[in-house]
N, C-alpha and C positions, 0 to 999 in steps of 0.2 A: 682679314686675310687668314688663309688657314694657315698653322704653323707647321705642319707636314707635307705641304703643297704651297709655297707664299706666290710664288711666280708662274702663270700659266702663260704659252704660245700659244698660238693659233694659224696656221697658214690658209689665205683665201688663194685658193686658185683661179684667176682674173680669164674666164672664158671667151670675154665678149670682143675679142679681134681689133679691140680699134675703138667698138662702135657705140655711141651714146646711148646709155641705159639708164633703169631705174633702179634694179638689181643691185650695183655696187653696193649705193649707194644707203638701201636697205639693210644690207650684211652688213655695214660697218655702222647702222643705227642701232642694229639688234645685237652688235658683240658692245658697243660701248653702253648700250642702256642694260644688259646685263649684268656686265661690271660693273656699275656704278650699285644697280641695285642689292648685287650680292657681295658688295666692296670686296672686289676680286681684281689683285695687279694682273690686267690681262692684257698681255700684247698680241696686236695681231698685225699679220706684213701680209703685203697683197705679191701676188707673182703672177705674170702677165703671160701667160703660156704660147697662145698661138703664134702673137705678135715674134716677142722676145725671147720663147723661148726657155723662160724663167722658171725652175724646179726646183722648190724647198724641198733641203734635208729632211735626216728622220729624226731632227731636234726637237719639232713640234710636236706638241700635246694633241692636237684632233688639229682636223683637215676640213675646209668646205671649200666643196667644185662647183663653179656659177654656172648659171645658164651661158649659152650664146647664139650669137647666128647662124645660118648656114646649114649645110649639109653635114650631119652626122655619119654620113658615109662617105664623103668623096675625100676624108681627108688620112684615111685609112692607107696604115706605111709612110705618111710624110716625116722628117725629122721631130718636127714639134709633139705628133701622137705619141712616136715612140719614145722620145722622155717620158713624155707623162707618165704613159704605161711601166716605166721601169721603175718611175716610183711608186705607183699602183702594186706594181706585183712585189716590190720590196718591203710595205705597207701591208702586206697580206702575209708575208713570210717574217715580218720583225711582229704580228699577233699573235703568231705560231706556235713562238718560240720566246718570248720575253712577259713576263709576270705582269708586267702595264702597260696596258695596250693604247694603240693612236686611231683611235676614230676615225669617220669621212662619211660626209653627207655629199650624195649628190644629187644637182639640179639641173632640169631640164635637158638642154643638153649633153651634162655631164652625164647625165642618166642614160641618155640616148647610144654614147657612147661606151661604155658598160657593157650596155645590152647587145650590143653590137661586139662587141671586143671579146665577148667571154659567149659570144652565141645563144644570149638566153632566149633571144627571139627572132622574127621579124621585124627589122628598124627597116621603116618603108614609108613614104609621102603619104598624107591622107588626101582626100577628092578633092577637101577644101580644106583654108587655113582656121585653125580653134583660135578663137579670142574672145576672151568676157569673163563672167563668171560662171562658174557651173558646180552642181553636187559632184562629189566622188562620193562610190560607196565602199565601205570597210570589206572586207575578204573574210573567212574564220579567224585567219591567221592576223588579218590587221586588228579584231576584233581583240587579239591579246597582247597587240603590239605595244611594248611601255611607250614610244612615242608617241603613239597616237591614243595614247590611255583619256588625255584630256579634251579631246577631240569629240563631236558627238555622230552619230551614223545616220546619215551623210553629213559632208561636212561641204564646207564650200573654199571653193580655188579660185586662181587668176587661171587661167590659160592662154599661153600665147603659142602656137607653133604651128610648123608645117609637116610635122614629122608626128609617128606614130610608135609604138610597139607593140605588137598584137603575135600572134601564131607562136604562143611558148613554146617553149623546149623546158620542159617540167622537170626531164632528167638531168640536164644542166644544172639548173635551178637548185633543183637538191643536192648536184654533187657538191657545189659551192657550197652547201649551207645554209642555203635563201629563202624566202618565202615572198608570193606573192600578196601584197598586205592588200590594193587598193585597186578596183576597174573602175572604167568609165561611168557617165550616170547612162541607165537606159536606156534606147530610143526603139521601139516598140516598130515603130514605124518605118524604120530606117535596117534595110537587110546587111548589117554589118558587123561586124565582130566588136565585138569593146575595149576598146585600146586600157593597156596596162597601165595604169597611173601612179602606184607605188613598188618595190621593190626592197628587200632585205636582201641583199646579196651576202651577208655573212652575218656572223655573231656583231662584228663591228663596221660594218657597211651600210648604209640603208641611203636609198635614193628617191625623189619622187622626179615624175614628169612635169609636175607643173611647180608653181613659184612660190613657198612657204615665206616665201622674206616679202612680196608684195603687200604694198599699205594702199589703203583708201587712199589719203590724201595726194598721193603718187601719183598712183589709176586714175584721181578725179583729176587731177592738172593735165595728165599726159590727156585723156579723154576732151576736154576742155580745147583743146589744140585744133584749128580747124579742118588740118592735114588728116587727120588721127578722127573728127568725128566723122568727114566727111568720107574717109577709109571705109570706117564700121558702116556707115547708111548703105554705102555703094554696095560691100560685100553682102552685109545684111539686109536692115531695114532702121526706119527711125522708130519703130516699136524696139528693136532689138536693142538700138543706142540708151532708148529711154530706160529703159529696164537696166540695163547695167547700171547708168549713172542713179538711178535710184537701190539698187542693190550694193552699190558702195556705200550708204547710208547706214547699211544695215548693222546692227552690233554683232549680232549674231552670225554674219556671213564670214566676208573674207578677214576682215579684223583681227575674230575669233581662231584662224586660222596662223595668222601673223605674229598673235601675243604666244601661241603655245605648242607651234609645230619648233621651230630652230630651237626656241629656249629649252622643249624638251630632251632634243637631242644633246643641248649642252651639258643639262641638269645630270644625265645617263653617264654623257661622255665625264664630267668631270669625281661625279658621285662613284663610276666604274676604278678611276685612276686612284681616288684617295683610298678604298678599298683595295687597292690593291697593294699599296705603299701600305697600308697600315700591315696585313697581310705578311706586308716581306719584314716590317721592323719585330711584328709578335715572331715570327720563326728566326729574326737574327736575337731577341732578346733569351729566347727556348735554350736553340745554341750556345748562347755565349751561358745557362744557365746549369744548362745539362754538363759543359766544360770544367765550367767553375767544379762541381759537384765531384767529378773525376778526380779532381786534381786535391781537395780536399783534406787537409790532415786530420781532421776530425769528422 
């Protein structure tokens, strides 16, 4: 434990409505196998937002916003958005303005929502639904992004959605702060635009569209499900089915994306907070040093 920092929070913002996911249940694999590995007393409480309503204070240390179902647009103005949003834009004005700042990763659809809420894009249905695995490629700017520093270009994602965001609004983008870190992989073939896949919406925001908290072992059970393979065949193909269930195998694919996309952002987010706390204890020790000296009879 550090001794300038013994005790960290954590708020998960609980996206998924209700509906049985694998997502939870990842964020709460990847904040306990953290802790343990960096013996860090790390609490973290979940808040059920759409359902319940549910909105942590700004007593928490970093923030992560899950994926979920649904329409990223139609829920625009309901009571539940506009909580969230008020701790969003509170969370963007307590970085502002306070010397230790509170982090926030967002996923999938938190992303979607973002994007939508601050106008960086078009958030619009795609032809068809993403699912499986697939490259993303780095941007200049993801190229220097510290989270994505251990990442290699391209890297590989879960995708699951029906939603997209494409047609930037670049000046947005930058008034926020932001950079575009991550697009789609290629398709050569296909006359479409390339949907946005990662997002730095501030110095302390960063989002992706698809699932960093996704495991093999997850993907392979959910996959394994006859609902679930018989889904992918139908949409897809059983080339396509095959290929995934063989690409979860892979070390270097989605894995590799799972051991070092969250843990990075924790590593930033917590390694930002001690820095900053050391930071304020060197200017109170300066102070009380510079006083002493005034006061001095010798």
């Amino acid at each position: 434990m550090h001794p300038i920092k013994p005790h960290w929070k954590v708020a998960v913002l609980d996206m998924y409505e209700g509906v049985p996911n694998e997502g939870m249940r990842c964020i709460r694999e990847i904040l306990t196998g953290y802790a343990s590995m960096h013996n860090l007393d790390l609490q973290f409480d979940e808040f059920e937002v759409r359902n319940q309503i549910q909105i942590p204070d700004l007593s928490y240390d970093f923030y992560i916003s899950t994926g979920g179902p649904g329409s990223p647009v139609a829920s625009e103005g309901s009571e539940w958005e506009n909580a969230y949003f008020s701790l969003i834009n509170n969370l963007i004005e307590w970085n502002k303005k306070e010397a230790v700042k509170k982090p926030a990763f967002f996923i999938c659809h938190s992303y979607q929502l973002m994007c939508r809420y601050y106008q960086l894009g078009n958030v619009c249905k795609r032809k068809s639904p993403a699912f499986g695995v697939f490259p993303v490629h780095k941007t200049g700017d993801g190229m220097q992004e510290k989270v994505f520093s251990a990442l290699p270009d391209p890297f590989y994602i879960v995708d699951s959605r029906n939603w997209q965001v494409i047609e930037l609004n670049h000046d947005k983008i930058a008034e926020m702060g932001g950079q575009v870190l991550a697009i789609e992989k290629e398709r050569p073939h296909v006359p479409l635009e390339r949907a946005t896949m990662a997002i730095r919406f501030n110095e302390h925001f960063i989002g992706t569209q698809f699932h960093p908290e996704a495991d093999a072992a997850g993907m392979h059970m959910y996959l394994l499900q006859d609902e679930k393979k018989q889904q992918v065949i139908n949409s897809h193909s059983v080339e396509k089915y095959e290929s995934m269930i063989s690409q979860l195998t892979d070390p270097d694919k989605i894995m590799l994306t799972h051991d070092r996309l969250l843990t990075a952002f924790l590593d930033y987010a917590i390694y930002g907070s001690l820095s900053a706390r050391l930071a304020a204890i060197e200017r109170s020790v300066q102070v009380t040093a510079h006083n002493d000296e005034e006061h001095s009879f010798f």
